[in-house]
C-alpha positions in Angstrom: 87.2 94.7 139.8 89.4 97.6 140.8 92.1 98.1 138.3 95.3 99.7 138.9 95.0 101.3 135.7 92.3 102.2 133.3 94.0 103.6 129.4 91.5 105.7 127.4 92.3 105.0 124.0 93.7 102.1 121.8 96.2 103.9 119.3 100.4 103.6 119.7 100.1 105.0 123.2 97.6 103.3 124.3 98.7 100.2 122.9 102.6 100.9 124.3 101.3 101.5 127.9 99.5 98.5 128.0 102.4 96.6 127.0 104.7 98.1 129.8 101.7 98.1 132.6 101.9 94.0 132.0 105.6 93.9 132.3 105.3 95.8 135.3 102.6 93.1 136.8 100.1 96.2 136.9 96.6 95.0 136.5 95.1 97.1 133.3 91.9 97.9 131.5 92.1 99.0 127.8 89.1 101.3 126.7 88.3 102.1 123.0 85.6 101.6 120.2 87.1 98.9 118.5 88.8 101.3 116.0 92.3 100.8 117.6 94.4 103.9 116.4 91.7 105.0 113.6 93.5 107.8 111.9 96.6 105.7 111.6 94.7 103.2 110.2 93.9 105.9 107.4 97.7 106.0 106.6 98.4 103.8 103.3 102.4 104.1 103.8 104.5 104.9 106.8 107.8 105.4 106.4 109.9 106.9 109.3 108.4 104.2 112.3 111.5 102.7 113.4 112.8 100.0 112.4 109.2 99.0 110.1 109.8 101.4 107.5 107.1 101.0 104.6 104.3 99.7 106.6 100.4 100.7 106.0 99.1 102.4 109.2 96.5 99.8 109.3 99.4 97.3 109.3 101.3 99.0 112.2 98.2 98.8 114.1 97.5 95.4 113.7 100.5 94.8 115.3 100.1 97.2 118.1 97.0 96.1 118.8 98.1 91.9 118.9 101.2 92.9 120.7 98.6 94.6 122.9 96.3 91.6 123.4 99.2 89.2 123.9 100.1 90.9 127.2 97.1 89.8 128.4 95.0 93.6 128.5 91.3 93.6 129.7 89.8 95.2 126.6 86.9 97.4 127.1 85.1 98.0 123.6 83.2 100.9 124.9 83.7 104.6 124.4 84.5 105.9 128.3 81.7 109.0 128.1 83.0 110.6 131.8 85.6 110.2 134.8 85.0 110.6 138.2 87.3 110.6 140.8 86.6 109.0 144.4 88.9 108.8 147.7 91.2 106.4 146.4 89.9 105.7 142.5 88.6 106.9 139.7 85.4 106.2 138.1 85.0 105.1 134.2 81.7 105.1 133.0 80.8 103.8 129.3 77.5 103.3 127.6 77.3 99.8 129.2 79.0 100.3 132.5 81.2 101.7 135.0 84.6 101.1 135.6 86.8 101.5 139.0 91.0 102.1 138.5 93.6 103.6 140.9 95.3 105.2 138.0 94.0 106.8 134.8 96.2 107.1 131.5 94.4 109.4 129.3 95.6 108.5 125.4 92.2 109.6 123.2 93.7 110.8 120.4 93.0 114.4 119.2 90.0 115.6 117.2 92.0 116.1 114.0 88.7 118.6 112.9 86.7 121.3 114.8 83.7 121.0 116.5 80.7 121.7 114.8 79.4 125.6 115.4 77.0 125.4 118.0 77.7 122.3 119.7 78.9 122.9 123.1 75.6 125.4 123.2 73.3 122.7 122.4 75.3 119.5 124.3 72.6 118.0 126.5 69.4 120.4 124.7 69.2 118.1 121.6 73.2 117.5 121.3 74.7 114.2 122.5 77.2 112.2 122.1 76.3 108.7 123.1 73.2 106.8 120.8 72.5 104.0 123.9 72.1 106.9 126.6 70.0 109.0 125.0 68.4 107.4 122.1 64.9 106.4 123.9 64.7 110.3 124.2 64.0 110.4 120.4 61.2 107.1 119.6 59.5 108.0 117.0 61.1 111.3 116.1 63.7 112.6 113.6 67.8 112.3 114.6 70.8 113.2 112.6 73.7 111.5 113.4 77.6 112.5 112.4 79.9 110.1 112.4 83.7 109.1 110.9 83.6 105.5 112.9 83.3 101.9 111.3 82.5 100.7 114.7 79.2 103.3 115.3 77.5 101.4 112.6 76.0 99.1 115.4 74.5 102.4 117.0 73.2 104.0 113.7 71.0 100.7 113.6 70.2 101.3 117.5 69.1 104.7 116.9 67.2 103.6 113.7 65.3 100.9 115.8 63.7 103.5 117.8 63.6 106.7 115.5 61.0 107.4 113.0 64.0 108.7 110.9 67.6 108.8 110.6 69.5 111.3 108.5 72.9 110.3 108.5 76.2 111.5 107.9 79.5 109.0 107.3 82.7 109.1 105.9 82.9 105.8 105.6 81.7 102.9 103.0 78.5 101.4 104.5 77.0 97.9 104.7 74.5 97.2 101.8 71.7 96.1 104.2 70.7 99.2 106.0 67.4 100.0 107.7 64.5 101.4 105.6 64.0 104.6 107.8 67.7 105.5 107.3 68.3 108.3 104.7 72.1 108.9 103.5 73.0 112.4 103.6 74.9 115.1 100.9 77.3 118.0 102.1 79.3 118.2 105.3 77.6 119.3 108.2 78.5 123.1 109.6 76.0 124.3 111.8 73.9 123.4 114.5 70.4 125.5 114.4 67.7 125.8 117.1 66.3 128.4 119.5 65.6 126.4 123.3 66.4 122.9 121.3 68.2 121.6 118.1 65.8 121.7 115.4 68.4 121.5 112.7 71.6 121.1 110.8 73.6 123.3 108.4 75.2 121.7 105.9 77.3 122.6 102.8 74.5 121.2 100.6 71.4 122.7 102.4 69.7 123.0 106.0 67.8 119.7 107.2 65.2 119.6 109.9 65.5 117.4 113.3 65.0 117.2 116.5 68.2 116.2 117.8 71.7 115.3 116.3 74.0 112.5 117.6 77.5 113.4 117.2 79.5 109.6 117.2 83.1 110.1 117.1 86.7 108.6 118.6 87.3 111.6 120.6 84.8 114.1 122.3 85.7 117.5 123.9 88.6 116.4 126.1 86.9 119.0 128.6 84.1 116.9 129.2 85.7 113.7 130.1 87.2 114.7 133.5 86.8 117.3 136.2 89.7 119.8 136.9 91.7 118.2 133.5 94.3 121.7 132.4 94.0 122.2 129.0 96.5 124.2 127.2 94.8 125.2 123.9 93.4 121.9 122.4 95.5 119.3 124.5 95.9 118.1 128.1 98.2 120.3 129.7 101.5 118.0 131.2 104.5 118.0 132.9 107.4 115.9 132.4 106.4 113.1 134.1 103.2 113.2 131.5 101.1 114.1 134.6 98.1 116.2 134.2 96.3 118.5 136.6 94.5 115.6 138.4 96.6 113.6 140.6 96.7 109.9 139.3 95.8 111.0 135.8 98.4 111.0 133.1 98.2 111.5 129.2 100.2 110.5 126.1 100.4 110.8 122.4 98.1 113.0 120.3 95.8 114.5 123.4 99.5 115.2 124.9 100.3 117.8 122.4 102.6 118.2 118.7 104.4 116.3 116.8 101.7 114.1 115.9 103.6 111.1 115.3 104.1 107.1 115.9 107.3 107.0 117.7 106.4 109.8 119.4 103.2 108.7 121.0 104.5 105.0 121.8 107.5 106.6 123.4 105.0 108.8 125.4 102.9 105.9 126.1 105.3 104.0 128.0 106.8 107.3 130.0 103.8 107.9 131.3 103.1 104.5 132.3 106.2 104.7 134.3 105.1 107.6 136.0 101.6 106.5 136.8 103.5 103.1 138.5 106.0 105.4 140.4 102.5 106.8 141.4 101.2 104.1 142.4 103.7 102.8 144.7 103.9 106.3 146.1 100.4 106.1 146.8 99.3 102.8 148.1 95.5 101.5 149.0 
């Protein structure tokens, strides 16, 4: 199906373009992990949203997320790994799939950390960020994996099926029933070690031996998810329409730049929408 527009990411912009795309009659595709808005979701009291003052985060996107559904939003529960654009669309591709749209609204979130020392050295030479693309590289080997994602859980036990070990990293409370080759990790990861290859992980409570590391996270270098995408420092570079350096491709909320907040990001969200329809009808199939 070709999709007039594909949104990247399931928080308040994400959630507030989808909402406007439907009461614009645009067909749209919705693509994120199943987290919906995670670092909101961390947020035990919000105060200053409009109109919902003393709201958990995880409350606020609950209702995003069902005001979201509702509108009647193809939701794709896959992390979109690359974009590629084509004469007249773009290209999504996920762990499972690929995805066709005339549009593209890019609304990630930002990676509220850094990236680990030596990862953009060793992305693709032992580095990678997807467990179901490049986890039959590692049968029978040692992995690492880092993650801060609830949902990843269903890849740790992919990777664990076909690795003789897993080391793993989490932030967050794990299921009792875990695989018997999976060891729970100390320290917080810092570095990533190797000469040709990773061959091991720096951490703040010692170095541990692998042979490759699986970084699982809600937002990935934005750099790597599109040709040609402008940054300007650590988010998408826009204009006031919210478009980005690629012609059909918009962004919102965090990836979009400061202040990192609600209103702001839904209010982003369904400018750029607007845009990307003006877009559309400026440039028909």
């Amino acid at each position: 199906m070709l999709y007039d527009i594909a949104i990247v990411g399931g928080g308040p912009a994400g959630c507030s373009a989808a909402v406007t795309a439907a009461n614009r009659s645009l067909s749209a595709v919705l693509f994120d992990t199943g987290d919906f808005g995670l670092a909101l979701r961390k947020s035990p009291l919000v105060k200053n949203y409009l109109g919902l003052p003393d709201q958990s985060g995880a409350a606020l996107m609950d209702a995003f997320t069902a005001h979201m559904r509702a509108a009647g939003t193809a939701v794709v529960s896959h992390k979109v790994l690359s974009i590629m654009p084509g004469k007249a669309s773009f290209y999504l591709a996920t762990p499972g799939d690929v995805y066709q749209a005339r549009s593209i609204l890019l609304c990630p979130g930002a990676a509220h950390g850094k990236a680990l020392d030596g990862e953009e050295a060793y992305l693709g030479r032992g580095v990678s960020y997807c467990a179901t693309c490049d986890g039959y590289l590692y049968k029978g080997r040692t992995i690492g994996v880092v993650t801060n994602l609830p949902s990843a859980w269903e890849e740790v036990e992919f990777l664990a099926g076909l690795a003789k070990e897993v080391k793993l990293w989490a932030d967050f409370p794990l299921p009792e029933k875990k695989p018997g080759n999976l060891r729970i990790m100390e320290g917080r990861p810092l570095k990533i070690l190797g000469e040709e290859k990773t061959e091991a992980l720096e951490t703040t409570a010692g170095t541990v031996d692998m042979d490759g590391l699986f970084l699982l996270r809600e937002t990935d270098p934005l750099e790597k998810l599109l040709p040609g995408l402008a940054l300007k420092g650590r988010f998408i570079q826009v204009d006031e329409k919210m478009a980005t350096s690629v012609p059909g491709v918009f962004a919102a909320g965090d990836a979009a730049g400061y202040p990192w907040q609600i209103n702001k990001a839904a209010g982003e969200g369904q400018k750029a929408l607007l845009s990307a329809a003006s877009w559309l009808r400026e440039n028909p199939v």
